[in-house]
C-alpha positions as CSV (number, residue, x, y, z in Angstrom):
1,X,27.8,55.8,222.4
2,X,24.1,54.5,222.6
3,X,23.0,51.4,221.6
4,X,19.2,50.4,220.7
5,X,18.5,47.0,220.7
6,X,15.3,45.8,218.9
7,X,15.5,41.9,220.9
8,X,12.0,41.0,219.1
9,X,13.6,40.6,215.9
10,X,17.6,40.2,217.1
11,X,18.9,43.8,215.9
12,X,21.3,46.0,218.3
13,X,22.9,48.7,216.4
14,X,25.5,51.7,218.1
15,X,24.8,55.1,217.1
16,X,26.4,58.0,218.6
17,X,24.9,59.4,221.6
18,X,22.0,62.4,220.4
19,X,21.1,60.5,217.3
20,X,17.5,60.9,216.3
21,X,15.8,56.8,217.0
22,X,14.3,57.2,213.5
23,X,17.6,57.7,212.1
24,X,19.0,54.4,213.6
25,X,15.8,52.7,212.9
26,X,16.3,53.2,209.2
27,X,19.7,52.2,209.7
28,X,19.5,48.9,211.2
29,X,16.3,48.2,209.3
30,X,14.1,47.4,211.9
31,X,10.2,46.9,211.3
32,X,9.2,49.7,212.7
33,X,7.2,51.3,210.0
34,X,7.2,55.4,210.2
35,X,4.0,57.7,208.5
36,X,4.4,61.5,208.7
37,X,7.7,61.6,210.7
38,X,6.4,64.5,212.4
39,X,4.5,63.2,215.5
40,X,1.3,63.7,213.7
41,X,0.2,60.2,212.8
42,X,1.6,57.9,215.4
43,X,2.5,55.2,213.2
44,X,5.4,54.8,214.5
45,X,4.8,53.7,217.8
46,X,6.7,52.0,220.2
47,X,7.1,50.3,223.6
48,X,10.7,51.1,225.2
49,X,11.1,48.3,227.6
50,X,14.6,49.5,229.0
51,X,16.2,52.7,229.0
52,X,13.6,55.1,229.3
53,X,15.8,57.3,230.9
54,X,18.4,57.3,227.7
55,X,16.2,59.0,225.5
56,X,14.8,62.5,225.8
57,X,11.7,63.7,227.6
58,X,8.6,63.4,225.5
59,X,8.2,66.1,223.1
60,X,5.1,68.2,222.5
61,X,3.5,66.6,219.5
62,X,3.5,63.2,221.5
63,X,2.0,64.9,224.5
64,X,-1.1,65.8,221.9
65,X,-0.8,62.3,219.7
66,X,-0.3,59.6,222.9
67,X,-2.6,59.4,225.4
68,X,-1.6,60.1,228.7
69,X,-2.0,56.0,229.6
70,X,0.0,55.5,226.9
71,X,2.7,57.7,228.2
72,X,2.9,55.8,231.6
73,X,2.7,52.3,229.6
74,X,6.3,53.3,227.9
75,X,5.3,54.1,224.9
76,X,6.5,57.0,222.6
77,X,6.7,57.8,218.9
78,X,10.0,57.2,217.0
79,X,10.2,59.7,215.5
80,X,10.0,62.2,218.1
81,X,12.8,60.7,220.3
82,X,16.3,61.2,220.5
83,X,19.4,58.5,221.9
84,X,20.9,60.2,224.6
85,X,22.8,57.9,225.8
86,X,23.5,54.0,227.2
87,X,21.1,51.0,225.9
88,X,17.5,51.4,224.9
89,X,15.4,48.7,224.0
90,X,12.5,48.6,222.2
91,X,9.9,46.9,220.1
92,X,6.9,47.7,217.9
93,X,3.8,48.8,220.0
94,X,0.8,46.7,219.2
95,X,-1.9,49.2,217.8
């Protein structure tokens, strides 16, 4: 089991290890608001602050959306990462 805590706004919901984070996002209902859902549009971006190593590498389409600085700072796109396992936190990057 994974858990992703959101600790800006209180929210920590369990989702079975491999779940898609825009899956559990919808599920818990955190504000973390989501565009094209394809990596295109990078409105879903956050800032993981623990667990970076629980979720999956980045994928392509946030190699080409994020910049590189962005990548080092921690942050990825929803949409485009996956729960692998253990606790991952995270919270809204500012744009």
């Amino acid at each position: 089991m994974a858990i992703i805590s959101f600790p800006s706004e209180g929210i920590e919901h369990e989702l079975p290890d491999g779940t898609p984070l825009q899956r559990a996002i919808d599920a818990s209902g955190a504000d973390i608001p989501f565009g094209c859902r394809e990596g295109n549009c990078a409105t879903c971006m956050i800032e993981v602050i623990e667990g970076m190593t629980n979720l999956n590498p980045p994928t392509d389409e946030e190699e080409t959306t994020l910049l590189p600085e962005e990548l080092d700072a921690n942050i990825r796109l929803a949409c485009q990462c996956v729960a692998l396992r253990g606790r991952i936190a995270i919270r809204r990057a500012d744009p």
